[in-house]
N, C-alpha and C positions, 0 to 999 in steps of 0.2 A: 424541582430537580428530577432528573431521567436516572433510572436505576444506572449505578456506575459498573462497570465491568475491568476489573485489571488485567492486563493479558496473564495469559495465565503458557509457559514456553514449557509446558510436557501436554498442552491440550492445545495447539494453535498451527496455524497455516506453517512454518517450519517444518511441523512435524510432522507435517504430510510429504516434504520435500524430503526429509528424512527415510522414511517408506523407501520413497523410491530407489533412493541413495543407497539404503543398507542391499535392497533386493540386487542391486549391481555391484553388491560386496563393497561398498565405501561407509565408513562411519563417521557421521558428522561429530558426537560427541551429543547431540539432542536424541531423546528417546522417540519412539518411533509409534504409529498407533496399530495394533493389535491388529484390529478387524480388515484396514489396510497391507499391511506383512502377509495376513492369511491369504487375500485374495494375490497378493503378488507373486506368492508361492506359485500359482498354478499356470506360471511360466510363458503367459502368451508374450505373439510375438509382436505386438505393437504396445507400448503405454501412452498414454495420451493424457496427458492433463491439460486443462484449461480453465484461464483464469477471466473473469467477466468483473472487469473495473466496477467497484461500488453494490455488489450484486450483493448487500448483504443478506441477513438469515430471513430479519423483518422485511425487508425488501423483497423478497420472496414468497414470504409468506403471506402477506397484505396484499400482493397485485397477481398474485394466481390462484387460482382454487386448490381445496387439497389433494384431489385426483389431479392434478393435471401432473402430468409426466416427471418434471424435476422434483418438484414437491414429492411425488409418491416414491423418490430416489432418494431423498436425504437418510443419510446414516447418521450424520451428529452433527449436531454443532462445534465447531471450533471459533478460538477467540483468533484475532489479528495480532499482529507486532503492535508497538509502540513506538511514535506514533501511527495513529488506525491511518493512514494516508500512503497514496502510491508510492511514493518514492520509498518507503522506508519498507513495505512489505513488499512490492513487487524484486527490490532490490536481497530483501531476502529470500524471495524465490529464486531467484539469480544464483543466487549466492551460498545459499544455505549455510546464511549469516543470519544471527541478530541486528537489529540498528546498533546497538553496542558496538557489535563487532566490524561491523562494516563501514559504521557512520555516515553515508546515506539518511540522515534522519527528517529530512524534508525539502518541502517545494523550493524553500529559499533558505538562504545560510550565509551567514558572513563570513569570508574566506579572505584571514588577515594577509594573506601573499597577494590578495588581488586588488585589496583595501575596499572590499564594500559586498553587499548583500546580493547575492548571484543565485538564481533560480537554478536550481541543481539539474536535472536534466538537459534544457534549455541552455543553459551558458547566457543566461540575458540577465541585466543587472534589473534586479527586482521591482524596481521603480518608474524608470524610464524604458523599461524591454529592448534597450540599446546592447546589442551584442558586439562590444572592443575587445573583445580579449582573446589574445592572440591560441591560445591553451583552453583545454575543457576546464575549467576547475578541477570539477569531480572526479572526473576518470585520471584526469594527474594526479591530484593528493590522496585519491581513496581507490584506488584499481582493487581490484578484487580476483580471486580465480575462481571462472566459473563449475555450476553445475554439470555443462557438458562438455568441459576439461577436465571434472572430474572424471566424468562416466569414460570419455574417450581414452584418459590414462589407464583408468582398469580395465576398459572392456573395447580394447580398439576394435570389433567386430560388432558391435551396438553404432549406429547412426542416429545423430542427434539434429534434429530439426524445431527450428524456433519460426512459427507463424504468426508475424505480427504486423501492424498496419503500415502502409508505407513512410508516415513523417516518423515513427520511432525511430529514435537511434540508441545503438548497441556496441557494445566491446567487440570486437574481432574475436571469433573463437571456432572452435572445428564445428561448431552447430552450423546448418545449412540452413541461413536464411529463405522464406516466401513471404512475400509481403503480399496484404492484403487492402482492397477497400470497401469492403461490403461484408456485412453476415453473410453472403449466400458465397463469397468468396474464401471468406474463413472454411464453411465447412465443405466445400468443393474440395479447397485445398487438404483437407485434413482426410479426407477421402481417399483421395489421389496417393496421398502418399504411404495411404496404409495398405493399398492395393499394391507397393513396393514387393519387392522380394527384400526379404530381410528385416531381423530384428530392428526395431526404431522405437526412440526414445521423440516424441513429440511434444513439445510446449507453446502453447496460443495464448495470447493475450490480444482480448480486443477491449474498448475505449469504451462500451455502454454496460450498461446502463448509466454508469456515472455522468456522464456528460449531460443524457438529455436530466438526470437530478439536477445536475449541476442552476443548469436553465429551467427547469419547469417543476422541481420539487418532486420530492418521493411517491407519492402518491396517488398523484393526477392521471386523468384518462393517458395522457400520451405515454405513463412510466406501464402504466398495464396492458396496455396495446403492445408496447416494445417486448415486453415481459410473454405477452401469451406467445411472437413471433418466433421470440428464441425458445419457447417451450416446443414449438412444434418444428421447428429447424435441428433441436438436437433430437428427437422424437424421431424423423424422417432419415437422419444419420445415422441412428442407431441402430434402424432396421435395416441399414445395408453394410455394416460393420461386420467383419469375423476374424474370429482367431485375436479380437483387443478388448486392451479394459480403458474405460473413457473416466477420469477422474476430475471434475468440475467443483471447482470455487473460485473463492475472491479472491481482492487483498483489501477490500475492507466494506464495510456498511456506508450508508449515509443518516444524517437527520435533516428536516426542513428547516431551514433558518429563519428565526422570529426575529432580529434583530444584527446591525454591523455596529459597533464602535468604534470612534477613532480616538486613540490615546491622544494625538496632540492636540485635539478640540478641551480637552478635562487640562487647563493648567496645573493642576495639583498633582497630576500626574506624571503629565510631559515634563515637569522640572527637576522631575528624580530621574529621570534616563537619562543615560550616555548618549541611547541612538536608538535607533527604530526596533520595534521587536522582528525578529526573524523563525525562520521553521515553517511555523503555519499558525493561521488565523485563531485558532483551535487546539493549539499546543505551543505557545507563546514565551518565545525565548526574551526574558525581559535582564537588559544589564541597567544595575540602577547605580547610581553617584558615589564614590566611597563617602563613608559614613550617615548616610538617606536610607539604610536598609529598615530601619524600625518605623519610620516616617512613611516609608512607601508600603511597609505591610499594613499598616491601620489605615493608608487613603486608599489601598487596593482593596480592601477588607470593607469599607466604606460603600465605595461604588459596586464591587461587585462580585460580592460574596455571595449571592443568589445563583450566579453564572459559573463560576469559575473556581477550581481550587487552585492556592499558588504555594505550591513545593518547590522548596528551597535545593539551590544546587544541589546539596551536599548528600541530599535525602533522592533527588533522583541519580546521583552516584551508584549510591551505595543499595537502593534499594530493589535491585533489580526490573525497574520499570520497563528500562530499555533492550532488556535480555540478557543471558549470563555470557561466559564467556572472553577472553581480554580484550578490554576497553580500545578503540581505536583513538589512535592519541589526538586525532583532530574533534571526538567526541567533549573533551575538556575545553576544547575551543568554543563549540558551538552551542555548551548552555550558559546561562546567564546567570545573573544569581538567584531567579525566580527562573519555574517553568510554568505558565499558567493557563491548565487546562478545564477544558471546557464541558460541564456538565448536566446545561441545557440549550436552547438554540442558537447561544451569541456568538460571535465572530470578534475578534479584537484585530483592529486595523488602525492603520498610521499612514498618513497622506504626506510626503516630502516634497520641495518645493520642486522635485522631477520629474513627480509622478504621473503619467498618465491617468487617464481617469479608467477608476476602478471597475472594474466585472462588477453585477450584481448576484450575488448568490442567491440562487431559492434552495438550494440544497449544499450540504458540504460534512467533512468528515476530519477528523485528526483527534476529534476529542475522545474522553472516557465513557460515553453513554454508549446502553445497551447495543443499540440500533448500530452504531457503528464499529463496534469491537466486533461484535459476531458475525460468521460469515458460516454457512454452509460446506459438508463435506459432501456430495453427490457421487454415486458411485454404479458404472454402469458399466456390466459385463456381457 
């Protein structure tokens, strides 16, 4: 078992958004981190954060040296939201929301108005990536008001700019979209725009390191190759920056994957569910049969107590796993009566008779190990 990490929401990615928020005189209601406030104080005219999909602390720390440039930048480690996966933290960076609060809590979600398991971003039904649906899901039942609605309500003289790849899609909002296809396009762009006249609030999100984990595993020549390029891509930015603070993290870690399981190959298993688990592989929304709950805790206990701890609805209600703050009321929908996360390399997967054939993960993230809770605070003035 992988040392576990709980997000911990007065020490995590939030509260970096928070930072910002408060410096633009807005108060989320999350406390804010110190040594960030102090540097916001001294007022320059561009902020710049940027987020590097999957770039956790250990992911950093394993595929670069410790002089190399971002490494010799980290101020702290911060934890991630719950769960560690894109949708639920990048959406809190959006949002400066919890998943609590936002609900956004993962890749896939069963969305009883749609009647089936829809990959939240995407709008694709989880199984067959067949997109019928007339409506976003998400952005109908869970809208949100963003970070640069915030800032533009308080500070209509701050300009908000969102640098993101061009297949993301986004809420409409006063932030001024550029889309990107390349690292060397991200920070062109980020460049460009700080050479601006005028205060600017800037936010980047690009898709790696994550993806090539996704495909070739944490580790590997190709994650450290990737890793030194954007060492020396933000290194070469930096010396032509002024008058900005460049603030760099994730929204969550990875780990290598040892192993996928499919619940409906295990009959002892698949006989207590209603229906497929949803969320993510790695934080595993299990609705099981009324009266099968004591039956499915000693065959899940059975199989895969080694892998996985399985917390009961009621205990990730109430136990602030998913952040403080009031509950989104589609959040009650979308746990199960088990949440079953993962804390070494398994994956918990479920094949329908719709499904396309599955991705193979060498890499992936949602669960409670170290690796993937913690992500880097980098801070460059």
């Amino acid at each position: 078992m992988s040392k576990i990490i709980r997000p911990d929401y007065d020490n995590c990615i939030l509260n970096i958004v928070s930072s910002i928020l408060k410096h633009y005189g807005i108060d989320t209601g999350y406390s804010t981190i110190d040594l960030l406030d102090n540097i916001l104080l001294k007022n320059y005219k561009n902020i710049v954060l940027m987020i590097f999909d999957g770039m956790g602390a250990d992911v950093l720390e394993k595929n670069l040296r410790p002089e190399s440039f971002l490494r010799s930048n980290i101020k702290r480690r911060v934890t991630s939201v719950f769960p560690s996966t894109t949708t639920a933290a990048m959406t809190a960076y959006y949002s400066g929301l919890s998943p609590n609060e936002h609900g956004w809590l993962g890749w896939s979600l069963y969305f009883k108005e749609f009647n089936g398991c829809i990959d939240t971003f995407t709008n694709q039904d989880s199984f067959s990536k067949t997109n019928n649906y007339s409506l976003h899901a998400a952005y109908t039942l869970m809208p949100y008001k963003s970070i640069f609605q915030l800032i533009d309500e308080a500070n209509g003289s701050v300009k908000s700019y969102t640098v993101i790849p061009e297949k993301i899609t986004m809420a409409d909002g006063p932030n001024i979209e550029v889309r990107i296809s390349s690292e060397e396009s991200l920070f062109d762009s980020i460049l460009e725009l700080c050479n601006k006249e005028g205060r600017k609030f800037i936010m980047s999100y690009w898709l790696e390191p994550d993806s090539t984990m996704h495909e070739k595993g944490c580790y590997t020549d190709d994650v450290k190759l990737y890793m030194q390029k954007l060492d020396e891509l933000v290194l070469k930015m930096h010396k032509e920056l002024n008058d900005t603070v460049v603030i760099i993290s994730a929204d969550h870690g990875q780990i290598d994957i040892s192993g996928e399981i499919y619940l409906n190959e295990i009959p002892e298993i698949d006989e207590c569910l209603v229906m497929p688990p949803s969320i993510e592989p790695r934080a595993a929304s299990l609705f099981v049969k009324p009266g099968m709950e004591k039956v499915f805790e000693e065959r899940f206990k059975k199989y895969f107590s080694d892998d996985f701890i399985l917390i009961p609805r009621e205990v990730v209600l109430s136990s602030g796993l998913l952040g403080k703050g009031k509950p989104h009321k589609k959040v009650d929908d979308f746990i199960g009566n088990y949440l079953a996360c993962a804390v070494t390399g398994k994956l918990l997967r479920y094949r329908t008779l719709t499904s396309r054939e599955p991705y193979v993960f060498k890499g992936h993230h949602a669960g409670l190990t170290e690796k993937e809770m913690l992500v880097p605070l980098i801070v460059l003035e």
